[in-house]
C-alpha positions, 0 to 999 in steps of 0.5 A: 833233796838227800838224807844229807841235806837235812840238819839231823841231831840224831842219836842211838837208843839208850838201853833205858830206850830200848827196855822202854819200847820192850815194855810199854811199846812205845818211845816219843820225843826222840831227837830227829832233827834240828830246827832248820831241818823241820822248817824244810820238812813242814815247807815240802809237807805244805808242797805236797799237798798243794799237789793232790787233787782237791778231792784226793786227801793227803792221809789216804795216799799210802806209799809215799817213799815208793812214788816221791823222792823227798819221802824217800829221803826222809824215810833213810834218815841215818838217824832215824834209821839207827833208832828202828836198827836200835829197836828191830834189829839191822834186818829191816826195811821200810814197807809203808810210808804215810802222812796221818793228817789232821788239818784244822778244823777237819774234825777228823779222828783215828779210832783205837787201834793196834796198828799191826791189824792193819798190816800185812806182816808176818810175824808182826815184829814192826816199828812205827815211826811217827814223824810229828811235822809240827807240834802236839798236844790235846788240843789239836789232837795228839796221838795217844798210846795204851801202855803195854797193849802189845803183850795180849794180843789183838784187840777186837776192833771197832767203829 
C-alpha cells in the first residue's frame, strides 16, 4: 500500500492552528482522512495485531514505520506530513512510530505524562501526532491533555 492509496482530506494549518499548538500544545480534530480510508486503516490495524504472538501486545512494539511498510506509508501521509511541516518546521522526520492501545475490557491506562520525558531528543522541538483509528470519548478512555504544561518545564513523574 502507498500514501496514494489512501483517500486523504487533508489541509494546511491555519495561523489560528498554529497559534493554538504555540499556546495550549495541543490541535485535535484534524481532518486526515476520508471514510473509506479509515475503514482501510481500522482493517490493516485488526491484521496486524492478528499478527503478534499472544503474549506480545500490540502497544509495546515500537518502531513500527522501521519494520512494516504500511506504517510507514501512513507515517508519509502528505497530509499529515504538511500539518508537522505547518507546526515544526520543513526540517523534520519521523523517529517513532507507536499504536497506543486500549482494547475493550483491557482495563489499561496511561498515566500523566510530558510525552518528551520519555524521548531521547535534543532540544525536545517534537510533534506527536495521534492518529485515533476509531472514535473517542470518555467512556472508552480518550486521551486528555493539560493546556499549556509545555511552558514550565518537566513535570516530576510518577506511578
Amino acid at each position: 500500500m502507498t500514501t496514494t492509496e489512501l483517500g486523504t482530506v487533508g489541509r494546511r494549518l491555519t495561523s489560528q492552528e498554529r497559534q493554538q499548538f504555540c499556546d495550549d500544545c495541543y490541535l485535535t480534530g484534524l481532518p486526515l482522512f476520508d471514510a473509506a480510508a479509515v475503514v482501510q486503516l481500522q482493517q490493516r490495524f485488526g491484521e496486524l495485531c492478528e499478527l503478534l504472538p499472544a503474549n506480545v501486545e500490540m502497544g509495546r512494539v515500537n518502531c513500527w514505520h522501521k519494520a512494516n511498510r504500511w506504517v510507514e506509508c501512513v507515517c508519509r501521509t502528505p497530509a499529515l506530513l504538511d500539518c508537522v511541516e505547518d507546526l515544526a518546521g520543513p526540517n523534520f522526520y519521523v523517529w517513532g512510530a507507536q499504536f497506543f492501545c486500549k482494547l475493550p475490557g483491557d482495563g489499561s491506562i496511561v498515566p500523566w505524562h510530558q510525552d518528551a520525558q520519555y524521548w531521547p531528543l535534543s532540544p525536545r522541538k517534537a510533534v506527536t501526532a495521534w492518529i485515533a483509528l476509531f472514535d473517542t470519548d470518555r467512556k472508552n478512555a480518550a486521551m486528555q491533555v493539560v493546556k499549556g504544561t509545555h511552558r514550565g518545564g518537566d513535570v516530576e513523574h510518577r506511578t
